[in-house]
N, C-alpha and C positions, 0 to 999 in steps of 0.2 A: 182512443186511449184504452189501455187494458191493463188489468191489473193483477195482483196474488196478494191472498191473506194468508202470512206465515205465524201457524198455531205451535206453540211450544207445549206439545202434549206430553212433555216428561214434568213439564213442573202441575204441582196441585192445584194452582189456579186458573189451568184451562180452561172451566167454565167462567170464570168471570173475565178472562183473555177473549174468549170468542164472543162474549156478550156487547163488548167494547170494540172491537173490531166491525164488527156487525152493526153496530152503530153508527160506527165513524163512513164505512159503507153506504148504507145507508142514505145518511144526513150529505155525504159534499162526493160520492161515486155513484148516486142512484141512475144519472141517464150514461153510464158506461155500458157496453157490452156486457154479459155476462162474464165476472171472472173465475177464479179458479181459488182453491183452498189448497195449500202447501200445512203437512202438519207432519210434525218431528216428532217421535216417539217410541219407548223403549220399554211396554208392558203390552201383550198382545191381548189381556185380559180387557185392555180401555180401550182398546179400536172401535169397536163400533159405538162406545161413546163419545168417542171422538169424532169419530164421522156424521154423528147426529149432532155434533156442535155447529158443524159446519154450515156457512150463508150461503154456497155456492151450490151449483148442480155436480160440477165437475173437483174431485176431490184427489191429490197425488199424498201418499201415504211417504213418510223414509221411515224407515228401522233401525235403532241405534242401538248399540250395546246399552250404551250409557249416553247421557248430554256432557257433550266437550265441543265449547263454541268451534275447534278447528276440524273435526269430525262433521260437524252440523254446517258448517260455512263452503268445507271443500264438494258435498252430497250436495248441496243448492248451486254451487257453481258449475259441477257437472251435470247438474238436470236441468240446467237453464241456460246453456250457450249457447242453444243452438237456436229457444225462443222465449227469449229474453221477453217480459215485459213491460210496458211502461212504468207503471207501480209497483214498489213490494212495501206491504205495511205492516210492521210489525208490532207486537205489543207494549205496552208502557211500562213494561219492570228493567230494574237493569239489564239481564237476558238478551231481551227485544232491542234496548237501545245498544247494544256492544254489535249484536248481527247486524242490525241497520248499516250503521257507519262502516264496520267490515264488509259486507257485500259491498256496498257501492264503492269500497277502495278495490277491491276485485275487480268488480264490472265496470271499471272507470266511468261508474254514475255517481248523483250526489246524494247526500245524505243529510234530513236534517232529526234531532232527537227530541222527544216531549210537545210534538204538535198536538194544536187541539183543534185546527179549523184550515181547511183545503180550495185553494181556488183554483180549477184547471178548467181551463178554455183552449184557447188555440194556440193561445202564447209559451211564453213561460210557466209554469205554477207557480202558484203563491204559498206558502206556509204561514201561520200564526201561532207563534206562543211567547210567554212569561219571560220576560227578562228583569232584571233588577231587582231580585227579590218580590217578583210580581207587580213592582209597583207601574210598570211599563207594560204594553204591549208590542212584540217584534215583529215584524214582516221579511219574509223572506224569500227573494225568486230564484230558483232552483233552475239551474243549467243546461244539464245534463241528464240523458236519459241512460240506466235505468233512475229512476226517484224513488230510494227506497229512504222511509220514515218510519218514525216507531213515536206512540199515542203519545199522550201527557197521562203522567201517572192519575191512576180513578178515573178515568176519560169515561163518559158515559152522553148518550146522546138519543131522547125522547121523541123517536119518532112514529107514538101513535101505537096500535095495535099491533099483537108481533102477527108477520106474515107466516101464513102457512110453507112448512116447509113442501118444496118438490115431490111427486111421487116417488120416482125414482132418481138414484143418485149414480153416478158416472165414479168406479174409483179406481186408481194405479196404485197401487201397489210397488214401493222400493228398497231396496235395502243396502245402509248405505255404504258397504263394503265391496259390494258391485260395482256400487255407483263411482267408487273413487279409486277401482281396480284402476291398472293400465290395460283390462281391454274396456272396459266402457268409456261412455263420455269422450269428455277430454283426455282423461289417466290424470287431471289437474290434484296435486295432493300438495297443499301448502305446506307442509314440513319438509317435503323431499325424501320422505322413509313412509315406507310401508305404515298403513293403517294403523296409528296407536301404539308404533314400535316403542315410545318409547315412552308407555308406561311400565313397568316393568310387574307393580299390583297395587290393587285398588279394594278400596273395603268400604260400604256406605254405611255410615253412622244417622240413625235418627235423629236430630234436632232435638231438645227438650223445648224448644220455644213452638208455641201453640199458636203466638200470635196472629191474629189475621182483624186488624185493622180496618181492613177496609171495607168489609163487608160488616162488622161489629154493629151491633141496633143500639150499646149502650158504651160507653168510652169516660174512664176517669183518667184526666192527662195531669202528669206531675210538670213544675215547673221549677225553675232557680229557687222560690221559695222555700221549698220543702228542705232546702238548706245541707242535705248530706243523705250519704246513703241508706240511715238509719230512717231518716223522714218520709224516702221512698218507700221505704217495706212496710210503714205504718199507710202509707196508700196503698200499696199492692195487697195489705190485711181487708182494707177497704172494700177493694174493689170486687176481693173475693166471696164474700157475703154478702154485697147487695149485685153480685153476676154481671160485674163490667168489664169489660177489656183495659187494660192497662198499657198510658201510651206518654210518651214524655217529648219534652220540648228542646231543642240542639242545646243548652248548656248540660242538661239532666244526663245526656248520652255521652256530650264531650268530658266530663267529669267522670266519665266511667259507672255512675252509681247504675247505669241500666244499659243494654244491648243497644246498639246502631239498628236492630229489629226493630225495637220499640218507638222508632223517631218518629215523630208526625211534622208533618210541613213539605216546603219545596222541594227537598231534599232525603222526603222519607215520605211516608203515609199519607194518600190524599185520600180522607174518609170520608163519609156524610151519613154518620149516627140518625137515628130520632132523638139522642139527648146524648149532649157531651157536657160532661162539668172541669172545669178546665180549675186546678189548685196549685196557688203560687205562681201563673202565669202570667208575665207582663203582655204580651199578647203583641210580639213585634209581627209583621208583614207576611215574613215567611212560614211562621207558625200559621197564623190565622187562616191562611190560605189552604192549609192542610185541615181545617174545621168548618170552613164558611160555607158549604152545604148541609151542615148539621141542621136537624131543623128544628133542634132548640138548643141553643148554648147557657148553662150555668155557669159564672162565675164567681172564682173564691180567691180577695185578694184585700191585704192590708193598704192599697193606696188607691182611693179613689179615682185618683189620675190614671190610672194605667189603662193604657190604647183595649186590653181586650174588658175594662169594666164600657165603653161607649159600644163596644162591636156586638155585645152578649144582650141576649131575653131578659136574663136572671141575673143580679148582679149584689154580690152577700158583701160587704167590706170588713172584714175580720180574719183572723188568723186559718189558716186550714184546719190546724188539729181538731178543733171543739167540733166547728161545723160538718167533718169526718164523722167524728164519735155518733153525734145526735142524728146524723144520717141513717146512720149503722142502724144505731139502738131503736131507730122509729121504723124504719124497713124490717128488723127479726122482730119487733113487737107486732108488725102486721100479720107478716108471715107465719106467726104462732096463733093470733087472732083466727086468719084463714083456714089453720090447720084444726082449730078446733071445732070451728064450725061444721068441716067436713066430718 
């Protein structure tokens, strides 16, 4: 069996893409041949950062102008027709899982998206992940080779001391405008027109969302309770003073009062804080599951019943607002303590 780890070295969470990757590696490919590292990328400032992300000895570089999945999908199907792998594994963000399922409609292999655990023997593979709002676990034997997957969001996998990297590293160099010319490769261009013809211009705008979730040490999650968009911004005042990431639960995003960025759960952000205090959250399945590596949950909720006051360390039964406030006011009383001391 042989494989490829495909790194989306244009997005900013590279390093925490290769980290997971390298894991998943690791934990259910360690008695494979050695594989190869495929990494997409379109700043020549981050190459050799990139290349030191890498698990592999043997490393193939593309060069993009820009990430446009059909740009990034036609450059892998012409550098790999001729030796195809058995595996391609991609990362757990959306990105990873749209290439997944496309390569393997290309490569007429299979595809499965959000794995978290790999059984390859002689037979068929096995896949595992979350069905039913996690309340399930899926099994699934995959067909057809190539077997290209993409992680479960936060995928992360403890295997012991990190290994020394390689002395030396093996790298190609591609660019992927060659690659999907008609003289290389195939000449395979999924549009049917010339490279990017029909952008006609493009202009990259900065994000104003800072968020990053998943790697956050400290996480205040809004919930239905907080009742409207006004009751968010009195947590996001929160959060900003005592230095926590701000993350909300699928009504708080479907209601609009905050960004689809900010979602935590199935379906959004799988974090694992050292302290998440979760306000106004009833704590259904799908939420929880985007929290249950925390490795302390606070909770702030008017009904003692609610599924996340049994699932929490800390569990406050009272309105958010006050218990907010006195947060606040007891953390800048420290912080002024601290400062004068110094």
């Amino acid at each position: 069996m042989t494989y490829a780890l495909v790194l989306n070295g244009c997005s900013k969470t590279y390093p925490d893409q290769a980290k997971a990757l390298t894991g998943f590696r690791d934990a259910f490919l360690a008695g494979f041949p050695q594989g190869k590292t495929i990494i997409i990328f379109n700043e020549e400032e981050k190459k050799q950062s990139l290349i030191n992300a890498s698990a592999t000895v043997l490393v193939e570089l593309i060069k993009v102008e820009r990430y446009q999945p059909e740009t990034v999908l036609t450059a892998l199907q012409n550098l790999e027709h001729e030796s195809c792998r058995d595996f391609y594994l991609f990362p757990g963000d959306q990105a990873g899982s749209e290439l997944s399922v496309r390569f393997a409609s290309r490569m007429g292999g299979s595809s499965l998206a959000n794995i978290y655990s790999l059984e390859a023997g002689a037979g068929s593979p096995v896949c595992r992940r979350a069905a039913y709002n996690n309340y399930l676990e899926a099994e699934f034997s995959l067909d057809r080779k190539p077997y290209c997957l993409s992680l479960q969001k936060g995928f992360s996998a403890h295997t012991g001391k990190e290994k020394p990297k390689p002395p030396e590293m093996k790298v190609i160099e591609h660019n992927a405008k060659e690659l999907n010319s008609n003289k290389a490769g195939t000449g395979i261009n999924g549009t049917g027109a010339p490279d990017d013809s029909f952008v006609l211009d493009y202009k990259y705008t900065e994000s104003d969302e800072t968020t990053n979730l998943e790697s956050a040490r400290f996480i205040l999650a809004a919930g239905r309770g907080v009742k409207n968009r006004s009751g968010l911004e009195k947590v996001e005042k929160t959060a900003a003073a005592i230095g926590a990431e701000v993350g909300v639960s699928r009504p708080v995003a479907m209601n609009a009062w905050a960004p689809l960025s900010k979602l935590i759960g199935v379906s959004g952000h799988m974090t694992g804080p050292e302290l998440c205090i979760t306000a106004g959250i009833s704590g259904a399945a799908a939420f929880y599951a985007g929290i249950e590596k925390s490795a302390c949950i606070a909770a702030i909720n008017t009904d003692p019943g609610a599924p996340i006051i049994r699932s929490s360390d800390l569990a406050i039964i009272d309105d958010y607002e006050p218990v907010l406030e006195e947060l606040e006011r007891l953390i800048m009383e420290n912080k002024r303590i601290e400062g004068e001391d110094r």
